[in-house]
C-alpha positions in Angstrom: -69.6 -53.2 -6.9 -66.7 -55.3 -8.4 -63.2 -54.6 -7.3 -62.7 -53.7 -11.4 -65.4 -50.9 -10.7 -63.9 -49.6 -7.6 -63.5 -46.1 -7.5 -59.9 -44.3 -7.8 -58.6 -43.4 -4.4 -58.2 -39.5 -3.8 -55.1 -37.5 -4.5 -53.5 -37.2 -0.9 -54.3 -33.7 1.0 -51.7 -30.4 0.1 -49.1 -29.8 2.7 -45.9 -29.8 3.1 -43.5 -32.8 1.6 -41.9 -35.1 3.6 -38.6 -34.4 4.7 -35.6 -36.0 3.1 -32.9 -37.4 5.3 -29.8 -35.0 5.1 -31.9 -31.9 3.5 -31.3 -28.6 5.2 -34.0 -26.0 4.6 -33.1 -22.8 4.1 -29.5 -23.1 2.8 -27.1 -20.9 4.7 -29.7 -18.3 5.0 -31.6 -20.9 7.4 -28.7 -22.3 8.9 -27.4 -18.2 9.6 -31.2 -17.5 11.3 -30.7 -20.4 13.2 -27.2 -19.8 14.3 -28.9 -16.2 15.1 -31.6 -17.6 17.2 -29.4 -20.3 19.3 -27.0 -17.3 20.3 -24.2 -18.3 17.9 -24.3 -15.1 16.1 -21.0 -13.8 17.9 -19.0 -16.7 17.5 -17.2 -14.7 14.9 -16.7 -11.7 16.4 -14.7 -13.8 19.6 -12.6 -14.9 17.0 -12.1 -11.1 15.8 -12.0 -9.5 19.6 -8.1 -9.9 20.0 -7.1 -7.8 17.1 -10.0 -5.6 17.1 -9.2 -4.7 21.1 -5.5 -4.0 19.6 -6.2 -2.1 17.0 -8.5 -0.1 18.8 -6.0 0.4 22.1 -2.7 0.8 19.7 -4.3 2.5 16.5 -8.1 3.7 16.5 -7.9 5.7 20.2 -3.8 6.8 19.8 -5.3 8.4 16.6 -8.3 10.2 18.4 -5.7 11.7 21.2 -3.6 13.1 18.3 -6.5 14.6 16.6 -7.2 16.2 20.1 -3.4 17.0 20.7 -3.5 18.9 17.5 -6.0 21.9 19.0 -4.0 21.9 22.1 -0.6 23.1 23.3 0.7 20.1 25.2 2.7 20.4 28.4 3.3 17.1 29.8 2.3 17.3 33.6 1.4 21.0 33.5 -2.0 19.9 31.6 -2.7 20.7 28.0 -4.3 24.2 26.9 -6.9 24.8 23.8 -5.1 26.7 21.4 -7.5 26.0 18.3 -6.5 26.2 15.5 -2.9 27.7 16.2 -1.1 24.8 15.7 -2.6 24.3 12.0 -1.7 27.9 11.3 1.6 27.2 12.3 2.4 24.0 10.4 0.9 25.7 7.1 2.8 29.3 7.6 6.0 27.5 8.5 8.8 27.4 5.4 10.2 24.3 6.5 6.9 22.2 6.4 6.0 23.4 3.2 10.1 22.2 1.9 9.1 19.3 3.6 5.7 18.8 2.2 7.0 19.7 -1.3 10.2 17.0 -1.2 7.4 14.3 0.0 5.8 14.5 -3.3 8.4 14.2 -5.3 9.9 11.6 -3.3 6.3 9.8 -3.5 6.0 10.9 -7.1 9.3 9.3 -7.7 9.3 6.2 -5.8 5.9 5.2 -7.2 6.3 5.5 -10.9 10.0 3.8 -10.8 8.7 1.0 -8.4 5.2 0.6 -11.5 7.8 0.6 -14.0 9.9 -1.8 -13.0 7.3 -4.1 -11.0 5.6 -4.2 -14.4 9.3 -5.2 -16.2 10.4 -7.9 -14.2 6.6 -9.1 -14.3 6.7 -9.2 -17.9 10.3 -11.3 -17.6 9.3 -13.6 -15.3 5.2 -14.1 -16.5 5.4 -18.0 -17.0 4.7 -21.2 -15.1 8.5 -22.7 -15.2 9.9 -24.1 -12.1 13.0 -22.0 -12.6 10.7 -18.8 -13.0 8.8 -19.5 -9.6 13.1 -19.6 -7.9 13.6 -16.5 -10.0 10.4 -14.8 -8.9 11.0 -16.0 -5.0 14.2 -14.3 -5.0 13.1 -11.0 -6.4 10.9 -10.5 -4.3 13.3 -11.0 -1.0 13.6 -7.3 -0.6 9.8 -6.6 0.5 10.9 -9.3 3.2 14.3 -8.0 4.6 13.2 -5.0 7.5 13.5 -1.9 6.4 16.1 -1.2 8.5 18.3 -3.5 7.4 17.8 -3.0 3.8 18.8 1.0 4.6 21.7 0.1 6.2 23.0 -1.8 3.2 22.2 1.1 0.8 24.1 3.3 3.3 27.5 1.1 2.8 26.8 0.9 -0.6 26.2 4.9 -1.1 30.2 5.1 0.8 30.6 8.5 -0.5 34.4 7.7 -1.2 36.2 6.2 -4.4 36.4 2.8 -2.6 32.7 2.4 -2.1 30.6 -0.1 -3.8 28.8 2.1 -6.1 31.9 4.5 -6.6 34.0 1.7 -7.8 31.0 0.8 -10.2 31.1 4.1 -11.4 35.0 4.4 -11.9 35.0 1.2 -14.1 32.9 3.8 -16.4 35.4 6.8 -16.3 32.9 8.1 -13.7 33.8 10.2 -11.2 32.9 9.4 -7.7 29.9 10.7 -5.9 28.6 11.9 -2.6 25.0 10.6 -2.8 23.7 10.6 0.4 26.4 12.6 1.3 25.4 15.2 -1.7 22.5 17.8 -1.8 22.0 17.3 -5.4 22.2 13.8 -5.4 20.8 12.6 -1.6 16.8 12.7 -2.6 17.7 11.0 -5.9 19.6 8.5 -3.7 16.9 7.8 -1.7 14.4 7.4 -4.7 16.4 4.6 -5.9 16.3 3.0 -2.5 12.5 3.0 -2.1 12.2 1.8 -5.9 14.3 -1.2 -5.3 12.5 -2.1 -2.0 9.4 -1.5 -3.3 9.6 -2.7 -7.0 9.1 -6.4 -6.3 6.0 -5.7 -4.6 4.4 -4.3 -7.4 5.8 -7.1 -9.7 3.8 -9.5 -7.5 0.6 -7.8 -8.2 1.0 -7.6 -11.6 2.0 -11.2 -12.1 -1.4 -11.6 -10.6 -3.2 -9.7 -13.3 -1.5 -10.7 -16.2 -3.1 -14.2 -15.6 -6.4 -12.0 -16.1 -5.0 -11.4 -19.2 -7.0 -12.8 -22.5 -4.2 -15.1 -24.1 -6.4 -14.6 -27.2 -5.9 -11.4 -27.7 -1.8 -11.5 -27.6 -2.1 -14.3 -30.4 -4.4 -11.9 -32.8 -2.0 -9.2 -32.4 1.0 -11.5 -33.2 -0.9 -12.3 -36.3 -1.5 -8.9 -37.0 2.0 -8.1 -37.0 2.6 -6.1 -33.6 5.9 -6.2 -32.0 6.4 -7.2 -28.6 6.7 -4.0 -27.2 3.3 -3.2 -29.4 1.8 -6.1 -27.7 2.7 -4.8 -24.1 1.5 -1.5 -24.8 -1.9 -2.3 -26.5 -3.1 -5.6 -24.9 -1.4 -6.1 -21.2 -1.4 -2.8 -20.4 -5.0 -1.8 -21.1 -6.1 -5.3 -19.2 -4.2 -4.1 -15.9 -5.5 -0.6 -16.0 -7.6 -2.0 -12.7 -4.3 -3.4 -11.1 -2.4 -0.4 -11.8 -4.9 1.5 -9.9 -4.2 -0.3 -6.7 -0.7 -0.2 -7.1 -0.8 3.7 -7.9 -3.0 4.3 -4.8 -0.6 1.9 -2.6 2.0 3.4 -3.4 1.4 6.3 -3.6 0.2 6.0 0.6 3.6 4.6 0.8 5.8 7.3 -0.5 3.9 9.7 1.9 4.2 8.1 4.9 8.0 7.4 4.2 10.3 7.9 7.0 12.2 4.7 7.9 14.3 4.6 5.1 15.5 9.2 4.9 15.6 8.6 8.9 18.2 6.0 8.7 19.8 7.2 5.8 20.3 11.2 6.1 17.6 12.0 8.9 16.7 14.6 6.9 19.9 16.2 5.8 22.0 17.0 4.4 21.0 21.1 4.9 17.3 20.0 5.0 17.6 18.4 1.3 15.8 15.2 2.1 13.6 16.5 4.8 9.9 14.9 4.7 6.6 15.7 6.5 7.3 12.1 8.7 10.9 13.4 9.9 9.8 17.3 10.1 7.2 15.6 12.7 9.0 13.3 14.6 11.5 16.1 15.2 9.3 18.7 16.1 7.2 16.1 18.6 10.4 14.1 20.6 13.0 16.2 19.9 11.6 19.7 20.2 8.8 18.8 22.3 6.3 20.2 20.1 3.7 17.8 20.5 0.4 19.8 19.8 2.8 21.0 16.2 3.7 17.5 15.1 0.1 16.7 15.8 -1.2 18.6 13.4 1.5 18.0 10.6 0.4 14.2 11.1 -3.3 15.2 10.9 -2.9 17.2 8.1 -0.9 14.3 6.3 -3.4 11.9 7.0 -6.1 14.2 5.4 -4.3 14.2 2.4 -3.6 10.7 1.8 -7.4 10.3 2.2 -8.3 13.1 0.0 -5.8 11.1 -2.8 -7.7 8.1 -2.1 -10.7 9.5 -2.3 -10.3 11.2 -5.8 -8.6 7.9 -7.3 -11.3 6.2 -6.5 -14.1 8.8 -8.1 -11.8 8.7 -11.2 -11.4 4.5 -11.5 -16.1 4.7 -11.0 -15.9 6.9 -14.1 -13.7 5.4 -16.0 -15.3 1.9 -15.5 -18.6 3.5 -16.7 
């Protein structure tokens, strides 16, 4: 037989193809079994043991001993006795909680619809990608920065409750007469609503800058040719697309404005007559200064349960929305 005539060689056997320099079977899901196999699988979790051990020492177990304070009468080196559910009964039947628990929502109430409404104004002022905007922007947002207690001692010298003090003189300029704010009844919650709105304001302005980039740019450009005003375009195209971001901000600050107690601690402590008293100071008094611990236990667990309930049912009502 000729070479011409020779019969074709035979297709090489199946099996698997040579492997490339540099090819890494698998992808990550290979390279995570392997990392599993050689004993690297808690290489991240060394990295995460430092804050895990402090959360858990200095959050996760201080939590479980209130929870156990809070069916207890507590008598420091005497040893605690099971009361059950006394201390409940007592926090709910007491008038002053309830004054307490009442002024918390409306503080909350207050403080988080200002701090959306304004967040969302001085986002819409200062949406843009100028140098000058990104200054502006830096500076507005220096009172989420300053410590609380700082920033409540300058709203204390301001709120002077004589006609020389800062706001006073403001208000005489206008034929105003002067106020006691803090000083006031009437006017101390109010007072401290502003506070917590100007603190917390530029926060929420943050987020929102964030969204409105999420924002179709189309959209505001067909409504401009359709005629809407500025304010129509606000209403109808940037406020529908941050109906997510608002959300978030509702649910953080609303989690905020209960658990407020820096700012009516350092400010009235509660007063005057009980007008600005909150479930935070109503429990640090009754804890450290009465020596109540098993009582402020179980205001603090019954706060917590209620931010979590308010969570909770946000959350159910943003799934059926987005359905």
């Amino acid at each position: 037989m000729s070479l011409d005539q020779a019969e074709p060689a035979a297709p090489p056997a199946a099996g698997p193809s040579p492997r490339k320099p540099g090819r890494r079977d698998g992808g990550a899901a290979g390279l995570l079994g392997r990392s599993r196999r050689s004993g690297r699988w808690w290489t991240p979790w060394l990295f995460l043991a430092p804050a895990l051990i402090l959360f858990l020492y200095f959050k996760f177990i201080p939590m479980a001993n209130a929870l156990t304070m809070s069916f207890q009468e507590v008598q420091p080196y005497l040893g605690n006795k099971w009361v059950g559910t006394d201390n409940y009964a007592t926090v709910l039947r007491s008038h002053g909680f309830r004054e307490a628990a009442w002024h918390t929502v409306v503080l909350a109430a207050g403080q988080t619809a200002g701090s959306m409404a304004l967040g969302l104004a001085l986002a819409l002022l200062m949406e843009g990608q100028s140098r000058r905007l990104k200054i502006v922007r830096s500076a507005a947002f220096l009172p989420v920065v300053v410590p609380l207690a700082v920033v409540a001692e300058l709203w204390r010298i301001m709120y002077h409750p004589t006609g020389d003090g800062m706001l006073n003189s403001l208000l005489g300029m206008v034929g105003m007469g002067p106020s006691g704010f803090i000083n006031d009844p009437d006017t101390s919650m109010a007072s401290i609503m502003l506070t917590g709105v100007w603190r917390g304001a530029p926060y929420d302005m943050m987020i929102i800058l964030a969204g409105l980039t999420s924002v179709d740019r189309g959209l505001y450009e067909a409504a401009k040719v359709d005629g809407a005003s500025r304010w129509q375009r606000v209403w109808h195209v940037a406020v529908p697309g941050l109906r997510s971001v608002f959300s978030i901000l509702f649910i953080l600050a609303a989690i905020r404005g209960l658990r407020v107690f820096t700012e009516v601690f350092l400010l009235t402590n509660g007063g005057p007559d009980g007008s600005t008293e909150v479930v935070m100071t109503l429990i640090y008094k009754l804890g450290l200064e009465q020596n109540r611990l098993g009582v402020g236990a179980a205001g603090a667990v019954l706060l917590f349960v209620a931010t979590l309930i308010l969570t909770v049912v946000v959350q159910l009502l943003r799934r059926r929305e987005s359905k």
